[in-house]
C-alpha positions in Angstrom: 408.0 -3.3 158.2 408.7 -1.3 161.3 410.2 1.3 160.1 407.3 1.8 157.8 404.9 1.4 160.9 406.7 3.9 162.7 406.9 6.5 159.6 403.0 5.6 159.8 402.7 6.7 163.4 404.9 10.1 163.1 402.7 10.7 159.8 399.3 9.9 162.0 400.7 11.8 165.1 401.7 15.6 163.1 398.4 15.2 160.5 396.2 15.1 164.1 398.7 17.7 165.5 397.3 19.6 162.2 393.8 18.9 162.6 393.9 19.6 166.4 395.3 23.2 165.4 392.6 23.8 163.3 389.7 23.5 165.9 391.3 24.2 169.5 392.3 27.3 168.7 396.0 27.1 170.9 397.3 30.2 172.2 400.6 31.6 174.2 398.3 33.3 176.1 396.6 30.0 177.5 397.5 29.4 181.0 400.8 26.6 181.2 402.3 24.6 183.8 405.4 26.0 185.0 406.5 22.3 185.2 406.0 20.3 182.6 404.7 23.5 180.4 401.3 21.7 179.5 398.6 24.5 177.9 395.6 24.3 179.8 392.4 25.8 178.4 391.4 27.5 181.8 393.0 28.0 185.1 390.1 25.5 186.7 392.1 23.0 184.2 395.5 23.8 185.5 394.1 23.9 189.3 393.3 20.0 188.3 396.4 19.2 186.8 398.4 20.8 189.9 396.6 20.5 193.3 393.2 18.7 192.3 392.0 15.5 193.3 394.0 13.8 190.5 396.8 15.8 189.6 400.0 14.6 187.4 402.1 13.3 190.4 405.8 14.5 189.2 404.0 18.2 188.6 402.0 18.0 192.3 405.2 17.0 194.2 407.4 20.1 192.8 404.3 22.4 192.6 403.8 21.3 196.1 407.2 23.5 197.6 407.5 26.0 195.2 404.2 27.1 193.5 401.6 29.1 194.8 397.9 28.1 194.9 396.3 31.2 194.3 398.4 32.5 191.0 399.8 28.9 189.8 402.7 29.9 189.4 405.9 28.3 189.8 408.7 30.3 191.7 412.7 29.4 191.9 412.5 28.3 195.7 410.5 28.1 198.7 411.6 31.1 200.0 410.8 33.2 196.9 407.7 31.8 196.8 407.0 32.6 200.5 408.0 36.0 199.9 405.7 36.2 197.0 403.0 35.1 199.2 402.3 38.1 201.2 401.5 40.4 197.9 399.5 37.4 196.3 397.1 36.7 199.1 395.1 39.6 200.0 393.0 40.6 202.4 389.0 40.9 202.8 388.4 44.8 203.3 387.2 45.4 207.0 383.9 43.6 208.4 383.0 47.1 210.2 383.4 49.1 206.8 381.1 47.2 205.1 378.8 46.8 208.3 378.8 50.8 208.3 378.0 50.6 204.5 375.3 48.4 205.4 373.5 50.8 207.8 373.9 54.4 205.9 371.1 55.8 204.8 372.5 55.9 201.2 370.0 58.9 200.2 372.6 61.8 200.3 375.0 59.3 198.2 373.0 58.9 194.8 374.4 61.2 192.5 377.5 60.4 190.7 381.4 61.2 191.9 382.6 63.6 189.4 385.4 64.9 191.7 387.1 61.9 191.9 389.6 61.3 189.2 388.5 60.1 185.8 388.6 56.3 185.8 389.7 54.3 182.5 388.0 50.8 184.8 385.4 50.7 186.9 382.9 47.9 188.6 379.3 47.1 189.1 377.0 45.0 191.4 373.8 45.2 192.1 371.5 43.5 194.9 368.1 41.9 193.8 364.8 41.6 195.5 362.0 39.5 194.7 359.0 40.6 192.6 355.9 38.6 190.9 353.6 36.5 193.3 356.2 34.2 194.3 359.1 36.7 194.6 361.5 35.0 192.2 361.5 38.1 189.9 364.9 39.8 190.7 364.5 43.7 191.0 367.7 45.6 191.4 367.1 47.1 194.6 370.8 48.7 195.5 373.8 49.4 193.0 377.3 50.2 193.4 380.2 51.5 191.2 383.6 51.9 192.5 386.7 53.3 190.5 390.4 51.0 189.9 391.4 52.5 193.5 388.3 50.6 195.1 386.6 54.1 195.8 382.6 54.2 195.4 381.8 56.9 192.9 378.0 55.7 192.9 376.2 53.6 196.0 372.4 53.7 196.2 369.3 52.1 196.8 366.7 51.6 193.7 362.8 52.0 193.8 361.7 49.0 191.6 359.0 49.4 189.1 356.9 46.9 190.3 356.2 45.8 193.6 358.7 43.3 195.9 357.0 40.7 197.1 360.2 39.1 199.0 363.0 41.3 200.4 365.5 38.8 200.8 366.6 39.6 203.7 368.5 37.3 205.0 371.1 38.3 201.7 370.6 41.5 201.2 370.0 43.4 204.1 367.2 45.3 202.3 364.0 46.2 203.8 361.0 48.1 202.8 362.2 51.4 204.3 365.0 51.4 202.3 363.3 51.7 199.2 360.8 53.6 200.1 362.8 57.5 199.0 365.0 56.0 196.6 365.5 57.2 193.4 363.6 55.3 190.7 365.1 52.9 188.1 365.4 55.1 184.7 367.0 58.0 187.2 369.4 55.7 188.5 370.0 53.8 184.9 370.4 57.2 182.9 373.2 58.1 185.7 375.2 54.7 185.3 374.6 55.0 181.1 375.8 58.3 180.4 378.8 58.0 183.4 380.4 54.6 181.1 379.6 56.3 177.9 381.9 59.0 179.3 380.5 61.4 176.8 380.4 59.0 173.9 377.0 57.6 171.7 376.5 54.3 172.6 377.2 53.5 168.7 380.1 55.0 168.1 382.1 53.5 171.2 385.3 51.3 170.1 387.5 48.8 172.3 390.5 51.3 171.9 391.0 54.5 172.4 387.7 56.3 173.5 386.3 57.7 176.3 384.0 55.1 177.2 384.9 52.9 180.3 385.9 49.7 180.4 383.2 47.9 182.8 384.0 45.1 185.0 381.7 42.4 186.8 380.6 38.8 187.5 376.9 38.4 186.2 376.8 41.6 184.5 374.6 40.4 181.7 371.8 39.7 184.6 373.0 43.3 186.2 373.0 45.4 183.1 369.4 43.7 182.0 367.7 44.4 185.6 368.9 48.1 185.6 368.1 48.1 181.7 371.2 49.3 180.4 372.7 48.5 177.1 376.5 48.5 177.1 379.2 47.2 174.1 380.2 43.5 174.9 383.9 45.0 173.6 384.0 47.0 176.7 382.7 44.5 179.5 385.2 42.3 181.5 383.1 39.8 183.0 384.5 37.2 185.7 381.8 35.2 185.4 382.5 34.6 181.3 385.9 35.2 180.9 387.2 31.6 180.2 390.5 31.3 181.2 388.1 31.6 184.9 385.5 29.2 183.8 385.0 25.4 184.7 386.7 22.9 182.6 383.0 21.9 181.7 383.0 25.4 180.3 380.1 26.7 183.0 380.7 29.4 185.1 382.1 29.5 188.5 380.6 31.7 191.5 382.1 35.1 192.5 382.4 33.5 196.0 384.2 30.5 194.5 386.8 32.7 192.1 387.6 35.3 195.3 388.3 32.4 197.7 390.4 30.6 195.2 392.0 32.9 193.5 392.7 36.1 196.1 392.5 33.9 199.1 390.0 34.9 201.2 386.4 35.0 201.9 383.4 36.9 200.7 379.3 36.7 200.6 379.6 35.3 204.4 376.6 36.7 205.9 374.3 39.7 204.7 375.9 40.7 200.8 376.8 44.1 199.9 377.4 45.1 196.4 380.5 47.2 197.3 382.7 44.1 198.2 381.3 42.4 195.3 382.7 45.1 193.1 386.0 44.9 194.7 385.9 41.0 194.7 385.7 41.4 190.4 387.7 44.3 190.3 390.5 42.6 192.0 389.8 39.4 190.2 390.4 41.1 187.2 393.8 42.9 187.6 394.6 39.4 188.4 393.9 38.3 185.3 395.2 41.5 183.2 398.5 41.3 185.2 399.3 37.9 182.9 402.4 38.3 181.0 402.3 37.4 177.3 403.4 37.8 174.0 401.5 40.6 171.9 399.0 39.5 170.3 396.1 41.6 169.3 394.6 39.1 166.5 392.9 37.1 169.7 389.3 37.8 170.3 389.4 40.2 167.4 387.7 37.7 164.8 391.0 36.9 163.0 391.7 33.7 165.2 389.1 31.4 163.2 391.3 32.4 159.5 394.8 32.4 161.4 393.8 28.4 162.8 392.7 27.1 159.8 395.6 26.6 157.8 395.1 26.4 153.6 396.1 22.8 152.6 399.0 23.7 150.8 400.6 24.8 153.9 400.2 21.3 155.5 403.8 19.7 154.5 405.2 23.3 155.9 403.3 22.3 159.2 404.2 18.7 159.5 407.9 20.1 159.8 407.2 22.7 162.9 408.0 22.0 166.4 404.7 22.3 167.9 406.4 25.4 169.6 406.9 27.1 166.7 403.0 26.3 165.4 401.8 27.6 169.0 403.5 30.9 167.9 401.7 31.3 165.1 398.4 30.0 166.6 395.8 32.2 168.5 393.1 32.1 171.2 389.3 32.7 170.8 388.8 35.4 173.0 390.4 38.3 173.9 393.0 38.5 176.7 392.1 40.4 179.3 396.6 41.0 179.2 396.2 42.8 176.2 394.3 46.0 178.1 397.4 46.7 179.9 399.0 46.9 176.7 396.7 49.5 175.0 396.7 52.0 178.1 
């Protein structure tokens, strides 16, 4: 009778190992424990399971000397991982650069850099005032592009359509002067468009191998809607979406939150600029590209959904895998940002 009740259990235990690979949609490229080499759906998940308020207590006390809290990774000793430190953590760009920012009159900067080399990334933010009678309407008011070296290539000031009601001050810096000789939305929206098409229709952009740019961001939805811009989803990285960066509860986490967090230091501390908020995603996401994983262009592309659900006649096949070798052959719903440093 045991024996039967534990053939029960192993046959319970691999048909939910089954079913669980139907619907969770395990991938390599799922952020792991350098410990006990648990998947975690996000890095907010393995955060928790490391250094959060209840972590697993054999993982915390190792991770405690030799992994690093920005990265999560696990290194050999202390002393690689305090070398490692000094390239991991970086550095808020100087207060006085983006005070000077602050205080240009931007007027002489609004056209696009075409000098500059031709970037394959670039990154967006945009400021908002308050429009409508209570001022709750965003507006983009100011804009900013930079390249992969953190250069500007476009930094201006926007004339909104309607009329601000409520500056914001107090965030943005932005006051009716400003505005006031600005160049008006659809100028500074046909600029941005035709700069990320690169040359290319809008229709006939692909994720590989075309001109367009690969656009990066946290928010961009909101950004590309106030500036009115229509841009391929294939072709936008945002931080703010991207859900190995997301909450475990699956909602987004602030820009402020992921650059503290993740790069280590501090941002959105007093009056915002756009530039540092650019820099902030940008730098967020070489992070995240700079993962190492297997190949594996099937994720995100649609073919994940018909590579997890396995035909039933494959099901005795499957009860017989390790579940390291059904992890291989599993993949992830969404692409990996990894997999752009592989098509370069």
């Amino acid at each position: 009778r045991n024996k039967c009740s534990a053939c029960f259990k192993q046959y319970n235990r691999m048909e939910h190992l089954v079913e669980h690979m139907r619907i969770s949609f395990h991938s390599a490229h799922e952020p792991n424990c350098g410990i006990c080499q648990k998947h975690c759906r996000s890095f907010e998940s393995l955060r928790e399971h490391l250094i959060g308020p209840l972590p697993k207590i054999e993982c915390a006390k190792i991770f405690s000397i030799r992994g690093c809290n920005l990265c999560l990774n696990l290194f050999d000793s202390s002393n690689a991982l305090r070398i490692h430190r000094g390239s991991c953590q970086l550095s808020r760009m100087a207060p006085g650069l983006i005070h000077r920012m602050g205080r240009l009159n931007l007027q002489a900067s609004t056209e696009i850099d075409t000098k500059a080399r031709d970037p394959q990334v670039v990154a967006l933010a945009c400021k908002m005032v308050g429009g409508g009678s209570d001022g709750s309407l965003d507006l983009c008011a100011r804009v900013c592009l930079i390249d992969e070296d953190e250069n500007i290539i476009f930094h201006s000031y926007v004339k909104a359509q309607i009329p601000v009601t409520n500056y914001r001050f107090e965030t943005t810096g932005i006051r009716a002067e400003h505005l006031r000789d600005a160049p008006p939305l659809k100028q500074v929206q046909r600029k941005i468009q035709d700069f990320l098409c690169n040359g290319e229709a809008i229709w006939k952009i692909r994720s590989r191998g075309g001109k367009a740019r690969i656009l990066v961001g946290h928010g961009l939805d909101h950004d590309l809607n106030c500036l009115g811009i229509e841009y391929p989803a294939l072709l936008i990285r945002d931080t703010a979406n991207y859900p190995p960066l997301m909450k475990t509860s699956k909602l987004s986490n602030s820009l402020k939150y992921l650059t503290q967090a993740y790069l280590g230091y501090d941002i959105q501390t007093g009056m915002q600029d756009p530039y540092e908020d650019c820099v902030a995603a940008l730098r967020l996401y070489n992070r995240m590209r700079s993962q190492v994983h297997p190949p594996d262009y099937s994720s995100g592309s649609g073919e994940a959904q018909s590579r997890n659900n396995f035909a039933s006649w494959k099901q005795r096949d499957l009860e017989k895998m390790t579940p390291e070798a059904m992890l291989e052959i599993s993949a992830s719903d969404y692409y990996c940002w990894c997999l752009d440093s592989l098509s370069k």
